[in-house]
N, C-alpha and C positions, 0 to 999 in steps of 0.2 A: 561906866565902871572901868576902871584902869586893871590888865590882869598883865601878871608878870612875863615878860619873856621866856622865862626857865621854864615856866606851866606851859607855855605857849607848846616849848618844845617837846615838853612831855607828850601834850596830848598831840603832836601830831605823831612823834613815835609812837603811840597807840593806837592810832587809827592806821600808820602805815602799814604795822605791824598786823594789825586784822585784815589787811584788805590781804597780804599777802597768807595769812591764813587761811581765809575762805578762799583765795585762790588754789591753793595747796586740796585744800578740800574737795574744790570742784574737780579739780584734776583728777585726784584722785577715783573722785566716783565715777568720772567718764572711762577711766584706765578699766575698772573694775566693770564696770556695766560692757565693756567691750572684750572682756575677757574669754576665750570661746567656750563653753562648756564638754566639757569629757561625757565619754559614754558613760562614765562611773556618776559623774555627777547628776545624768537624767535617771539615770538605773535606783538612786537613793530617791529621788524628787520627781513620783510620776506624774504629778499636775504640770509639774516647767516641764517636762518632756512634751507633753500634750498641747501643753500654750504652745511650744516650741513648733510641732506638728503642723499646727495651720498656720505657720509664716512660711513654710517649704512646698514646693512645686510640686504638683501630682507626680510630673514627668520624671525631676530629680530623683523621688524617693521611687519609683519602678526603675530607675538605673539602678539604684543601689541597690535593690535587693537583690536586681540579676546580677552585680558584681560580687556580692558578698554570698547569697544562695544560689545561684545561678538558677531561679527559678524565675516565673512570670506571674505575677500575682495583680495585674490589673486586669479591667472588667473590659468587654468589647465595645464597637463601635456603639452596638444595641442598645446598650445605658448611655441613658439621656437626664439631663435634667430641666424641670418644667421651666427656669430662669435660671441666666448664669448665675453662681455662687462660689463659693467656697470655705470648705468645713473641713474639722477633722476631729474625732472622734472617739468613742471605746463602744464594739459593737454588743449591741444587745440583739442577737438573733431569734430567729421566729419561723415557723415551717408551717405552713398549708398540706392538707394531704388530700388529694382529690376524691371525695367521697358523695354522693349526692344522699340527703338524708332529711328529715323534719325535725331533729333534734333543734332545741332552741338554744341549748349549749353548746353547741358545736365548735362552739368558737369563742365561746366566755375564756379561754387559754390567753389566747390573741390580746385579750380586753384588760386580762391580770395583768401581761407581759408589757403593756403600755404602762402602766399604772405603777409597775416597779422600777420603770428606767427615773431618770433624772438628768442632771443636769451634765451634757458632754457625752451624753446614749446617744448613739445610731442606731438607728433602729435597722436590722437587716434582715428583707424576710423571701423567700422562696414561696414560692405559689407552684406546686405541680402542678406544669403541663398550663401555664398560666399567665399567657401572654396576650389572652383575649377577656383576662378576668382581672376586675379592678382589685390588688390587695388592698388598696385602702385607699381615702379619698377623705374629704373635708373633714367628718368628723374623729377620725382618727388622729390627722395633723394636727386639729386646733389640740388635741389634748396633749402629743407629743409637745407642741408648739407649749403649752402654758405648764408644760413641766420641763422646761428649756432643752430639750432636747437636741444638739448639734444638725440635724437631719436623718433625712431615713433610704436607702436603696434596697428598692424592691425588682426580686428578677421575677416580673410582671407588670399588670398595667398597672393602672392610677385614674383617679377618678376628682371630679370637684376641683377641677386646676381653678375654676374662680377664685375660690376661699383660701385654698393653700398660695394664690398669689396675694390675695388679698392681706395674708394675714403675713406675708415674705416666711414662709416656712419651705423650706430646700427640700426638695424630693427627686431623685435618681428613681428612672422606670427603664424598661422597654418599650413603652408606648403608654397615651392617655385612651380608654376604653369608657364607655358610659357601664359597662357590668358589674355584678355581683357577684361576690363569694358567697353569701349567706343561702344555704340549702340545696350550697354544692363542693364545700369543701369540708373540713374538718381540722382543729387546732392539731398538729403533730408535735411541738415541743418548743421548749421555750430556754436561749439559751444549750441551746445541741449544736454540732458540729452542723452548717450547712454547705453550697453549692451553689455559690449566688452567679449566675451566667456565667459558667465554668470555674469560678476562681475559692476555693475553700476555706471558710471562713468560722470562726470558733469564736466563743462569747470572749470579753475583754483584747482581740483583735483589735490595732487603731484603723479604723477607717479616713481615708486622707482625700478629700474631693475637691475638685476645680473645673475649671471647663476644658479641661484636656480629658476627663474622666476619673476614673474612682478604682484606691489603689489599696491593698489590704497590705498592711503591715503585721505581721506573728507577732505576737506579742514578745517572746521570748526575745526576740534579736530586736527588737523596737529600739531600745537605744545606739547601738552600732547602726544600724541603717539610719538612723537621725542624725549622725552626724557627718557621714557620709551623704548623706543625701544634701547636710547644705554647705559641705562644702563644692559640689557640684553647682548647689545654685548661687554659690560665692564666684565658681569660675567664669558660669556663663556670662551672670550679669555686667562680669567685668571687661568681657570680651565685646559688647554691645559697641561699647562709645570707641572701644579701641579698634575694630571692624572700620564703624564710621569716619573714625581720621585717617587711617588706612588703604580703607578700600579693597582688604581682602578677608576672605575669611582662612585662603590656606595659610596666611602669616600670623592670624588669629591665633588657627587650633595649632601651628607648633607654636608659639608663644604659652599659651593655657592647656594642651591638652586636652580637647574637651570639644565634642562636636555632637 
């Protein structure tokens, strides 16, 4: 079939003309998708703040808060977790009160406060005096675990690391213990301000965890410390390969400020 020259050239101005479209397009969306986000912008969109949370460095965001609050809001050496991870979080707190008792309720509290978390809940629980007593162990996690639960730090033990590995559910303790709470503590409150190895922790808190440890963000100031915190891990990272061609790190930190 014989087609005309003039078509010919049409249709390539057509196609030339889309390809620089869709290029224009992708551009664009890369320009956009790399845009940095304002604290305004996470403060309106708590879910992107949260996604946002667990691409940032335990370590960054404890700079930031000490820069911005000048306070210290991560947890000790003591908090451990059963396998390296990393999560982050909005806490659902939980309090143990040292009681020894036969109540079979005693702890039905404990069992509600599972049951109401969901999806992106830390579970954050206090054990008085309770660093020889398992707050929770296998079947606690598979339930956090099958109502998606981010993870959980417990300032006490931990119990069942088989199943909680078996099943990759992230747990922060002070130690793995074979004990029990059950008919020796009692549920104290669900969602109350806690104490989790020194660092105070209030419900809707982001919880932020890695293997450097486990760092509370207030909620109120969560956006400002999120963004300050990456642009911290904006600097370090970039200091990495430039160290490396280098060979120093004092020409590093006055290039980046940042040590």
């Amino acid at each position: 079939m014989n087609v005309p020259k003039l078509a010919l050239r049409q249709c390539g101005i057509v196609i030339a003309v889309g390809i620089v479209v869709a290029a224009a397009l992708a551009v664009t969306h890369v320009v956009l998708a790399d845009t940095p986000k304002t604290a305004a912008d996470y403060a309106s969109d708590p879910g992107l703040m949260i996604d946002a949370y667990r691409h940032v460095e335990a370590a960054s965001v404890s700079d930031a808060i000490e820069q911005i609050l000048h306070e210290k809001r991560y947890m000790s050496h003591r908090m451990q977790s059963i396998f390296p991870t990393k999560f982050a979080g909005i806490a659902l707190t939980v309090k143990l009160v040292k009681e020894e008792n036969h109540d079979p309720n005693a702890l039905s509290g404990m069992l509600k406060a599972i049951d109401s978390g969901g999806p992106g809940s830390v579970y954050v629980m206090t054990v008085e005096d309770g660093a020889d007593i398992a707050g929770m162990g296998g079947l606690m996690g598979t339930a956090m675990f099958s109502r998606n639960f981010a993870g959980a730090v417990i300032d006490g033990g931990v119990r069942d690391l088989p199943q909680l590995k078996k099943i990759g559910f992230p747990v922060y303790s002070t130690g793995s213990v074979p004990s029990t709470s059950v008919s020796h503590y009692r549920f104290g409150g669900m969602n109350v301000p806690v104490v989790c190895d020194g660092v105070r922790v209030a419900a809707l808190d982001i919880v932020v965890a890695d293997q450097d440890g486990v760092v509370v963000v207030p909620r109120e100031h969560a956006p400002e410390i999120l963004v300050l915190a990456q642009h911290l891990d904006e600097s370090e990272h970039s200091m990495y390969p430039f160290i490396e061609k280098f060979h120093s790190i004092e020409e590093a930190v006055k290039q980046f400020g940042r040590i």
